[in-house]
C-alpha positions as CSV (number, residue, x, y, z in Angstrom):
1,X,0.0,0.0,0.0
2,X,1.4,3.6,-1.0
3,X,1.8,6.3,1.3
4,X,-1.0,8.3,0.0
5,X,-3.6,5.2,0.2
6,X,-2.6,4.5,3.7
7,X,-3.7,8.8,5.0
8,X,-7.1,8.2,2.9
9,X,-7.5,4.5,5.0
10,X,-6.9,6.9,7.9
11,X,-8.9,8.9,7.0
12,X,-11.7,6.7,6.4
13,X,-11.4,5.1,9.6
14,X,-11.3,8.5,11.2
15,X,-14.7,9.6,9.5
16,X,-16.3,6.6,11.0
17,X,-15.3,7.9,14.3
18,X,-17.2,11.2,13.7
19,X,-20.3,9.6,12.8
20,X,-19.8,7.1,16.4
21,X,-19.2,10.6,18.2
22,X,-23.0,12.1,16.2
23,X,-24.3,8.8,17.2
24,X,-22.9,9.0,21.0
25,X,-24.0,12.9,21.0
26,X,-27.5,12.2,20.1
27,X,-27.9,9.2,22.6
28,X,-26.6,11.9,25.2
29,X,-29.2,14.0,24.3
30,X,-32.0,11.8,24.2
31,X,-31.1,10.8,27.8
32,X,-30.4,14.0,29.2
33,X,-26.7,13.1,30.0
34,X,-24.2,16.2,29.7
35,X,-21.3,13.9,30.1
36,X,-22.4,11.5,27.2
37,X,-23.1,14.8,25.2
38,X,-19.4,16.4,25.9
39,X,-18.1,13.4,25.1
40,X,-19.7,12.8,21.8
41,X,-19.0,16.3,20.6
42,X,-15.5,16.0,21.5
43,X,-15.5,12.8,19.6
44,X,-16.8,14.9,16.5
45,X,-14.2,17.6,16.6
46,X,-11.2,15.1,17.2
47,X,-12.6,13.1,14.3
48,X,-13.0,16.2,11.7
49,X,-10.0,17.3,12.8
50,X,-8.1,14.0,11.9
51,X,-10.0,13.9,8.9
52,X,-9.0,17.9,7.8
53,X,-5.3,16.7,8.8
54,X,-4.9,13.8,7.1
55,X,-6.5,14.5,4.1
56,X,-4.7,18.0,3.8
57,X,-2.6,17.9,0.4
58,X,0.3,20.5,1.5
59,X,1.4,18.5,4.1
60,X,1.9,15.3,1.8
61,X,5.6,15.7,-0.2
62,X,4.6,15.0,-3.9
63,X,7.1,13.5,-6.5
């Protein structure tokens, strides 16, 4: 696997954790639970972030 195919796996992988962190967010929300809900939306931003980073062409050296 090339460099650039293993960042979009991780990236992949990293979206995935977004979407647990919307799913964790809205359970929080649903039961009232400010812990859950801090927890999910953390989830979120540490997951776009990722995402943003790994995914981020000037960063990559090109050939």
């Amino acid at each position: 696997m090339r460099r650039g195919e293993f960042f979009i796996f991780l990236a992949i992988i990293a979206v995935f954790v977004s979407l647990a962190g919307v799913a964790v967010a809205i359970y929080g929300l649903l039961r009232q639970e400010r812990p859950i809900v801090n927890g999910g939306i953390t989830t979120i931003v540490i997951g776009a972030s990722a995402v943003v980073l790994l995914l981020n062409a000037p960063f990559r050296k090109h050939r």
